[in-house]
C-alpha positions in Angstrom: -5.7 -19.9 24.2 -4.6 -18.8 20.6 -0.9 -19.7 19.7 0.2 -17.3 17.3 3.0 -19.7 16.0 0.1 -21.7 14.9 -0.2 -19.5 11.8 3.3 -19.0 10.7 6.8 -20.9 10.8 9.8 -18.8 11.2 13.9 -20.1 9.9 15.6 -20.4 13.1 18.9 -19.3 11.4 17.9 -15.6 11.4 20.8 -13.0 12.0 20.1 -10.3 14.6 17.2 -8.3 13.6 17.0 -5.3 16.9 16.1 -2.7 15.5 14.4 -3.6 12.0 11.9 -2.0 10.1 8.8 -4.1 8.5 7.1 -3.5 5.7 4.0 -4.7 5.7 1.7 -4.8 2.0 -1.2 -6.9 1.3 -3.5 -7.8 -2.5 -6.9 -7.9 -2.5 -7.7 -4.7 -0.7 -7.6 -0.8 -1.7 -4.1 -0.3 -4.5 -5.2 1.8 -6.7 -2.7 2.8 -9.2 -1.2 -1.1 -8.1 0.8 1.6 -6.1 1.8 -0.4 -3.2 2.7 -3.8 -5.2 4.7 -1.9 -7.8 7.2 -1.0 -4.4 6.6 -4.6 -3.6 7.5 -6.2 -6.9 10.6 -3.3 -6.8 12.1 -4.3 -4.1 11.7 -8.5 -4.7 13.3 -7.7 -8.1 16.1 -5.5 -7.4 17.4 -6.4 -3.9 18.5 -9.7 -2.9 16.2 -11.5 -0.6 15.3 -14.6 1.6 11.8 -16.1 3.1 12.4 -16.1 7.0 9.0 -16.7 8.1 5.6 -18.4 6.0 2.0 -18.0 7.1 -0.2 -20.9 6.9 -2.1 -19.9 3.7 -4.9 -22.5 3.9 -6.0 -21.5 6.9 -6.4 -17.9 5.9 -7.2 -17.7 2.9 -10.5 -18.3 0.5 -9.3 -20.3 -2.8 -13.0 -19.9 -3.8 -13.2 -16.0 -3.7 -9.5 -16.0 -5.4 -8.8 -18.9 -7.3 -5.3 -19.8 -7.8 -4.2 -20.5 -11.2 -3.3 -24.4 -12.7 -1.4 -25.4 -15.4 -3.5 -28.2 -17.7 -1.3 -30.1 -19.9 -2.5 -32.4 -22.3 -3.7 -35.3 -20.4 -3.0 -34.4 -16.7 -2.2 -31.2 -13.9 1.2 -30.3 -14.3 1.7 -27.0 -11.5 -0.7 -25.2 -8.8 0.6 -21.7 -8.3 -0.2 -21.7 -4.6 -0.5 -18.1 -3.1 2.1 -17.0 -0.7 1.6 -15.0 2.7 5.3 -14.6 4.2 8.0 -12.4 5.3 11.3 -11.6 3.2 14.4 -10.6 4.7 16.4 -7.7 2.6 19.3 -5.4 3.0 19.5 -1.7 2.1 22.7 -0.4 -0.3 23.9 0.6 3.4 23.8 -3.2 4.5 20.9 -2.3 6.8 18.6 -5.6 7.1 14.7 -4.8 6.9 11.7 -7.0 6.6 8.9 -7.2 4.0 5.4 -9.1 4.9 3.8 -9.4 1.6 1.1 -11.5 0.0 -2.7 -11.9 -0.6 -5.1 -10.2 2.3 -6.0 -13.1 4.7 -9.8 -13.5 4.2 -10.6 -15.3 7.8 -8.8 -14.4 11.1 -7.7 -11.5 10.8 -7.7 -10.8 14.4 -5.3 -13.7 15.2 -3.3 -12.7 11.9 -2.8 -9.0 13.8 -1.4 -10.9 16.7 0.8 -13.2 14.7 1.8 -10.0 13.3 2.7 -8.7 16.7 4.4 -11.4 17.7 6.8 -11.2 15.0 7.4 -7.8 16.2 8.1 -8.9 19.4 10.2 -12.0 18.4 12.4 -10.0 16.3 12.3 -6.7 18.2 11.1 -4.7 15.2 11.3 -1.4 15.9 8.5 -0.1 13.2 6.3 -1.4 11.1 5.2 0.5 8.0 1.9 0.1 5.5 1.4 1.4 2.1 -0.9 1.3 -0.5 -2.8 3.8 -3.3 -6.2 5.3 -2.6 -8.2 7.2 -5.7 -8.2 10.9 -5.5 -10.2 13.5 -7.3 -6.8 14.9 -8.3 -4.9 15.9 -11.7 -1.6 13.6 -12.7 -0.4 17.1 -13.3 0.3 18.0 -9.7 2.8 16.4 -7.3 1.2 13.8 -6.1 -0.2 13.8 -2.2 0.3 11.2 0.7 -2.0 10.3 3.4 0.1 9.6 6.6 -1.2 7.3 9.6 0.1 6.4 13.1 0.0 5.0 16.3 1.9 7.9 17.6 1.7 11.1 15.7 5.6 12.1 16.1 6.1 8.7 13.8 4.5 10.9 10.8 6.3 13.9 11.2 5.2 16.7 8.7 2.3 15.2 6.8 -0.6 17.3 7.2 -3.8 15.4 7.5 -6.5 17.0 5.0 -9.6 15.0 6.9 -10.6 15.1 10.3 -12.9 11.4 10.0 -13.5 9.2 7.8 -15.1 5.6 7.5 -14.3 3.9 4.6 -14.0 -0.2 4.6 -11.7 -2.1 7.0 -8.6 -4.1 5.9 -6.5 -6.4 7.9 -3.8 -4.4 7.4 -5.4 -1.3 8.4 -6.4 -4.0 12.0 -2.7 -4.7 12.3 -1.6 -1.1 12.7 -4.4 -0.3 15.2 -4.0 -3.7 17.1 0.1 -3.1 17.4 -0.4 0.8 18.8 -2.9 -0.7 21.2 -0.2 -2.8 22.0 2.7 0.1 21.8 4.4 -0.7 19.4 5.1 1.5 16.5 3.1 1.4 13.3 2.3 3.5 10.4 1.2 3.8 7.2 1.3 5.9 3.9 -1.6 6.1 1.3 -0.6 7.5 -2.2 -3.2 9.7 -3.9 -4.0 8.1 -7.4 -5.6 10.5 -9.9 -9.0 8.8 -9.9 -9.5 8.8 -13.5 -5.6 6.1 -13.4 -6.9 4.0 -10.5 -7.5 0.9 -12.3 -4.3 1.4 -14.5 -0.9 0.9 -13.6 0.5 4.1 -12.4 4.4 3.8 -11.2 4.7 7.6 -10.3 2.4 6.4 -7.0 4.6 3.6 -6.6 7.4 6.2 -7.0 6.1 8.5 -4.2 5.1 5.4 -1.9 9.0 4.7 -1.8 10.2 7.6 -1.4 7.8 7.9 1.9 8.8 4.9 3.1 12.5 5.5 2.7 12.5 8.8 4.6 10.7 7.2 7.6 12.9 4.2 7.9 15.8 6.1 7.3 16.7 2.8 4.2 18.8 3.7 1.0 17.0 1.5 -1.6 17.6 2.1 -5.3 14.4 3.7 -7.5 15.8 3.6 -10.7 13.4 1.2 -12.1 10.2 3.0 -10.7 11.7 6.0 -12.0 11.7 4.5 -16.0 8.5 2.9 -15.7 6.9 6.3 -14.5 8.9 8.4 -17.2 7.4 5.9 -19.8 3.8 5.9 -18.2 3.4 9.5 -17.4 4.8 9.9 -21.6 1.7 7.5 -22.7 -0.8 9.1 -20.3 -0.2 12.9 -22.0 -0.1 11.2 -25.3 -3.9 10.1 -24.3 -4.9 13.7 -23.2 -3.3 15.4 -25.9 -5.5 12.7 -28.5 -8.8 13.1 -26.5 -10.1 17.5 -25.8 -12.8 15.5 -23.0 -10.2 14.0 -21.2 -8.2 17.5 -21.9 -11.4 19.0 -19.9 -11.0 16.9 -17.3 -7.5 17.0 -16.3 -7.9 20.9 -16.5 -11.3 21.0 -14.4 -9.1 19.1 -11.6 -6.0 21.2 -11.8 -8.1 24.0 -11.2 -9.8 22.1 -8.0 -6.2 21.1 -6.8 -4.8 24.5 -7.3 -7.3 25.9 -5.1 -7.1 23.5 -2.3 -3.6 24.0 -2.3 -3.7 27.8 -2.3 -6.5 27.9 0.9 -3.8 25.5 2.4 -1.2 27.8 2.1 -3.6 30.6 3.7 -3.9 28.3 6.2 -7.9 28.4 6.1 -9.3 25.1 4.2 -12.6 27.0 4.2 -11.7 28.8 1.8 -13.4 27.6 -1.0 -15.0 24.6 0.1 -17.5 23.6 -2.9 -14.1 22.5 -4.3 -13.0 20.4 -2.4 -14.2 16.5 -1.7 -16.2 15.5 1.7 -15.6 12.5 3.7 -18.8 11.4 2.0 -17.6 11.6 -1.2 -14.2 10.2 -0.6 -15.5 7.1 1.2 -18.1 6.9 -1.8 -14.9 6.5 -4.2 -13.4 4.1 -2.3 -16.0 1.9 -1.9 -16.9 2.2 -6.0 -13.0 1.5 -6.2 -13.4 -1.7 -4.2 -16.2 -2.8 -6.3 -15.0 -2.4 -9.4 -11.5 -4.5 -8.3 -14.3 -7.1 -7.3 -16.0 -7.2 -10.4 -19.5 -5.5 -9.3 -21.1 -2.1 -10.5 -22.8 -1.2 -7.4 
């Protein structure tokens, strides 16, 4: 019988947690844009914050497939950056504790990870636990940008309208959490930032922007954005500096405002058949992400 407590240790001088919201964000998956490790790196930087719990990295993780950087000096081995899987403990500008589980995508277990997962939950009576990430979109960095919402229980996602019915695209431990804790009834969800396609390998804060923003509302947490806010004004200044220099990129951007603007409009009519040669099928999105997933990895599939 598996022991989750095999995979993590926990500080046993934790204040009460009841009632706690976890974030949950893993590298080595789907981020385009680097959407959801810009609101990682955010929060880490600008909040105060304390490891409370550490995963056993060499068990799930593959140094081969993700080599961890050393430091040669001279005549000997002077550091090893060892990755880190583990939980931090924060407080909102309310005093509000929450939780972030952050680090590299375990690349064996994941089924034993998703319990070790849930019996965090359970440990610290979390009340939610919340994904978030970037996915390419065929979409223009002209528009506001859209969010894909999932749930174990629909009333956890409110208002987000779902544009696809079904859709297979690659599995992801964190994607396995979420399904394993709503099996289990616990509360999970998850948001998915649309990245203009065409800024998926780039930085793009505006995503990271969005993602927080999300993730706030849901949690009900008061978390400061100023410095997503800069980094997107500066970004979103360099990318129309690049349009305005370059009439193909010009015809692209246009081509996909055009394609947004009418998806939006046969929303609004309330009949996405509409116009449906403009708009992407779940063929077409799953074949982005999987050429998004290759390129992270270094093939050209």
């Amino acid at each position: 019988m598996f022991d989750p407590e095999e995979l993590y240790e926990v500080d046993s001088e934790l204040p009460e947690l009841g009632g706690a919201v976890l974030l949950h964000q893993l590298d080595g998956f789907m981020d385009a844009g680097t959407a959801g490790k810009a609101v990682t790196e955010h929060l880490t930087t600008r909040l105060d914050n304390r490891i409370v719990a550490r995963f056993d990295i060499d068990r799930l993780i593959d140094y081969r497939a993700r080599r961890p950087t050393m430091t040669f000096a001279a005549d000997h081995w002077e550091s090893f950056e060892a990755p880190e899987l583990a939980v931090r403990l924060f407080h909102d500008e309310g005093g509000i504790p929450f939780l972030l589980l952050s680090g590299p995508e375990p690349d064996h277990e994941w089924e034993r990870y998703a319990t070790a997962v849930r019996a965090l939950v359970e440990r610290w009576g979390v009340r939610m636990v919340v994904s978030f990430h970037g996915i390419p979109m065929g979409a223009p960095h002209t528009r506001p940008l859209g969010v894909t919402a999932h749930s174990t229980r629909t009333e956890l996602i409110g208002d987000y309208t779902p544009v696809l019915n079904r859709l297979q695209v690659p599995g992801s431990a964190s994607a396995l959490t979420e399904l394993r804790l709503g099996e289990s009834g616990h509360d999970a969800l998850g948001f998915a930032a649309h990245v203009p396609h065409y800024l998926a390998q780039s930085r793009y804060p505006a995503a990271g922007l969005t993602l927080l923003g999300s993730i706030t509302r849901v949690a009900g947490l008061s978390v400061p954005d100023e410095g997503l806010v800069e980094a997107a004004r500066a970004t979103d200044a360099e990318i129309e500096r690049q349009v305005s220099e370059s009439a193909e990129i010009a015809d692209v951007v246009r081509a996909l405002e055009q394609q947004y603007d009418t998806f939006v409009e046969a929303m609004d009519k309330k009949n996405l058949l509409a116009d449906e040669s403009h708009m992407p099928t779940a063929e077409e999105l799953g074949a982005e992400f999987e050429r998004f997933l290759a390129e992270q990895q270094g093939h050209n599939d």
